[in-house]
C-alpha positions as CSV (number, residue, x, y, z in Angstrom):
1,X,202.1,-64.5,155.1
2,X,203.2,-63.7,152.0
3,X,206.1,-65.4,150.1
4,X,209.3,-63.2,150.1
5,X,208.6,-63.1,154.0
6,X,207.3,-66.9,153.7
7,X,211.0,-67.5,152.1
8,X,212.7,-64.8,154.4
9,X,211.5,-66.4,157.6
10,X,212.5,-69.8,156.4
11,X,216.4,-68.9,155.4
12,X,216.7,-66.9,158.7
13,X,215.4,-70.6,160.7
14,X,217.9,-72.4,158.1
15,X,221.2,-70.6,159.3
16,X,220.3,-70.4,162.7
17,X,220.1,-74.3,162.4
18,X,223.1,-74.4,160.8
19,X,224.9,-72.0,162.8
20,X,223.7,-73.4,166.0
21,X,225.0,-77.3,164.6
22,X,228.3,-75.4,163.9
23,X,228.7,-73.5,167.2
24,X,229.5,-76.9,169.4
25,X,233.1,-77.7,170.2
26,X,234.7,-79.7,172.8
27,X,237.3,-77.8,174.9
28,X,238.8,-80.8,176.7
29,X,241.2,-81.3,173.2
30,X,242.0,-77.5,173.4
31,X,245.3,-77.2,171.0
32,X,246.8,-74.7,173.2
33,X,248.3,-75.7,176.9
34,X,247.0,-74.5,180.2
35,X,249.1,-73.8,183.7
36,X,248.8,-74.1,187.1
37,X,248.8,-70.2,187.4
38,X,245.0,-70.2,184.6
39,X,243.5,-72.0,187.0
40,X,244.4,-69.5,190.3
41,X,242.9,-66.7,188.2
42,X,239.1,-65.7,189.2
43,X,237.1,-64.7,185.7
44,X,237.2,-61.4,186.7
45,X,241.2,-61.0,187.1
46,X,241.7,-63.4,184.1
47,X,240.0,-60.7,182.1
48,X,241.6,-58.1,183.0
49,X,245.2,-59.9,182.3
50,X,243.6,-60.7,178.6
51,X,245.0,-58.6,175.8
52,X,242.3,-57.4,173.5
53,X,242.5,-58.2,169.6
54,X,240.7,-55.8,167.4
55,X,239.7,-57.9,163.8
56,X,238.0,-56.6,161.0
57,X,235.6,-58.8,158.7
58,X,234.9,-58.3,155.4
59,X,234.4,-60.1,152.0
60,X,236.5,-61.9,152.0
61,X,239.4,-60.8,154.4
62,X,240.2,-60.9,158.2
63,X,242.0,-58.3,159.2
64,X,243.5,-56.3,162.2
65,X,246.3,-56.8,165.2
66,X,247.4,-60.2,164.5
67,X,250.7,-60.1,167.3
68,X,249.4,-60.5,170.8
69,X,251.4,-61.7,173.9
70,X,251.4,-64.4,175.4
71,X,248.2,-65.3,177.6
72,X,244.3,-64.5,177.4
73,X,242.8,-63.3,174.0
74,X,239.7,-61.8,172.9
75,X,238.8,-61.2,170.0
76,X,237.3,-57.9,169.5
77,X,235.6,-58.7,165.8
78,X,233.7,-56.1,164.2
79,X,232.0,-57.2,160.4
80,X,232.4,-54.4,158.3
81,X,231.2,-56.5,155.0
82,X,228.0,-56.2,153.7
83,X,227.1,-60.0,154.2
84,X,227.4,-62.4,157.5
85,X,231.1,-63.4,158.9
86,X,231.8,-65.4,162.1
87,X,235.6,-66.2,163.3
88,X,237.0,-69.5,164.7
89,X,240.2,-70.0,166.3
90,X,240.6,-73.5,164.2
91,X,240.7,-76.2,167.1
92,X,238.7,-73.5,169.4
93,X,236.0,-71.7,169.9
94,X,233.8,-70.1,167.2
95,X,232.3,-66.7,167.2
96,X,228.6,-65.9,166.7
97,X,227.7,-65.1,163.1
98,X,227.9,-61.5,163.0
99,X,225.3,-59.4,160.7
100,X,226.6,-57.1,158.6
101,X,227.9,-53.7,160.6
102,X,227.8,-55.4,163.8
103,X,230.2,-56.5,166.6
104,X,231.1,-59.2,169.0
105,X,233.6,-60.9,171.1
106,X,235.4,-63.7,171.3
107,X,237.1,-65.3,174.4
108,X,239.9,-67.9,172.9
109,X,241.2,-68.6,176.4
110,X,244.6,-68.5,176.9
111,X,247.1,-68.6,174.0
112,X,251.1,-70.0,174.3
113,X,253.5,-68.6,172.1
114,X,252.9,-70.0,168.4
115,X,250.7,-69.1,165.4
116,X,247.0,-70.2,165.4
117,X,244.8,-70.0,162.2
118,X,241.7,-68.1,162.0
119,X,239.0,-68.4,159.5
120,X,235.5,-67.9,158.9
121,X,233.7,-71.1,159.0
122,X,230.5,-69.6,156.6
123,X,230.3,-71.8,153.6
124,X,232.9,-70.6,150.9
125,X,234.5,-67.8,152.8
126,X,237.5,-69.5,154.0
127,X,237.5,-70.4,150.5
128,X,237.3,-67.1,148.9
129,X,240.3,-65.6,151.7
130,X,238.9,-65.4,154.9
131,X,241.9,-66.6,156.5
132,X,244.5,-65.2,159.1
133,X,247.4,-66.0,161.1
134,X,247.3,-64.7,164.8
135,X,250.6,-64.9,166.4
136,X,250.9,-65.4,170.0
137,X,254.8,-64.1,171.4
138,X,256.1,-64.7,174.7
């Protein structure tokens, strides 16, 4: 093998170490509450009564339809930089790193009414302006 694919090979196994590592959360400390009524929902009916977030990442921005009711979110995220981006609902879940002019989702679960933070957890990013308010109303 020769050595820009030796050294490509080894950055690619590098960040998906990294990323995997990074990916882990624990949902029993969820920051945002839970009813009675989440837990009558079946998946399929609790996606269908989750609004869809469009969100646009960039170098260095997240952008898109930050106001959303009340309820289940996804996170429609599409990287339109020329570099890798992921999105993490800060005490939540955390996106996939997304290659350049690709797209994902993201299920946050349900939301209450209140602001959450988003921000892309690549080193430097959140840094450099990756950063956004969502804003969940009633």
């Amino acid at each position: 093998m020769s050595r820009p694919k030796l050294v490509l090979v080894l950055f690619v196994l590098t960040s998906c170490a990294f990323g995997c590592a990074a990916g882990a959360y624990d949902t029993s400390g969820r920051p945002w509450p839970t009813t009675s009524q989440d837990k009558d929902l079946t998946p399929e009916a609790a996606s269908v009564a989750s609004s869809k977030v469009n969100l646009d990442l960039g170098e260095f921005f997240i952008e898109g339809d930050l106001l959303v009711p009340a309820g289940g979110v996804i996170l429609q995220l599409a990287n339109k930089g020329v570099i890798e981006h992921n999105v993490r609902l800060v005490g939540g879940p955390l996106s996939e790193t997304l290659p350049a002019d690709s797209t994902s989702q993201l299920d946050v679960g349900q939301l209450a009414a209140g602001t959450y933070q988003l921000i892309c957890e690549l080193p430097g990013h959140k840094d450099a302006g990756m950063v956004a308010t969502l804003t969940v109303v009633k």
